[in-house]
C-alpha positions in Angstrom: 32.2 197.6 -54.1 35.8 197.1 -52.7 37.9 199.3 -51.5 41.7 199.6 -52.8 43.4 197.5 -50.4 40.5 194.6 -50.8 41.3 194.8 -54.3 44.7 194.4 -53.6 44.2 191.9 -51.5 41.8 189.3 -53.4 44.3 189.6 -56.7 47.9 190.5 -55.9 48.8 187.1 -56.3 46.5 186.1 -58.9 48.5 189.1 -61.2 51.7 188.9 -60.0 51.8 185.3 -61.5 50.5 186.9 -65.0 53.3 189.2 -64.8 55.8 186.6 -64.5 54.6 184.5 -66.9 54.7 187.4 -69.4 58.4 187.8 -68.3 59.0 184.5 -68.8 57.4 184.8 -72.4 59.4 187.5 -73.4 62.6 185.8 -71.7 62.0 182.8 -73.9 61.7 185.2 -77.2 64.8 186.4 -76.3 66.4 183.3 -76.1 65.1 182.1 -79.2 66.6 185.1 -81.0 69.7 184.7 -82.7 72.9 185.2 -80.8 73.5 188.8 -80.2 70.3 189.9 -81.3 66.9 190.5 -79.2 63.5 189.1 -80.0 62.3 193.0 -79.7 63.8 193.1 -82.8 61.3 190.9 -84.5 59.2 192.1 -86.9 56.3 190.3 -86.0 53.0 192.6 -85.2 51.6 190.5 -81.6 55.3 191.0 -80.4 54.7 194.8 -81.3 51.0 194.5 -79.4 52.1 192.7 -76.5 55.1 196.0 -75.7 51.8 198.1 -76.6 50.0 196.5 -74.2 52.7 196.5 -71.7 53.3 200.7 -72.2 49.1 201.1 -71.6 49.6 198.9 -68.4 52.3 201.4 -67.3 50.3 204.3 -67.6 50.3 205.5 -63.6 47.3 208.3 -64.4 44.6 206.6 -66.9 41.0 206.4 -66.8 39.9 203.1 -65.7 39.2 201.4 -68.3 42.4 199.4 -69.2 40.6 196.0 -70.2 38.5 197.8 -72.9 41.7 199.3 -74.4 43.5 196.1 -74.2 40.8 194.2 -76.1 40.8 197.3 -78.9 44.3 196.9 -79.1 44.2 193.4 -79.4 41.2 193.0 -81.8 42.4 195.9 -84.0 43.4 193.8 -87.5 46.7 195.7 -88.6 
């Protein structure tokens, strides 16, 4: 098993490029939008999922199991 910093240190890069590319997903909704308006606004249920998903990755004291919540969250129908 690895220890923190070996984790850290095999995908810090790996993720950080994830995370920008999800910025740059949500910039482009944004610029889609109409003028004056953002694409948070959209009624659209995977916009909704992907902020859900965003909030669980947040969560600073979890259990470890984030991957399994992502894929309920994500395979959940409504």
């Amino acid at each position: 098993m690895l220890t923190p910093a070996e984790v850290l240190n095999a995908y810090f890069l790996e993720t950080r490029c994830q995370l920008l590319e999800i910025g740059a997903t949500l910039d482009r909704l944004d610029r889609a939008a109409a003028p004056g308006t953002a694409a948070k606004g959209l009624a659209d249920e995977r916009l909704a999922k992907i902020y859900q998903s965003l909030a669980l990755l947040a969560e600073r004291e979890t259990t470890p199991d984030r991957a399994e919540r992502l894929l309920n969250l994500f395979s959940d129908p409504a």
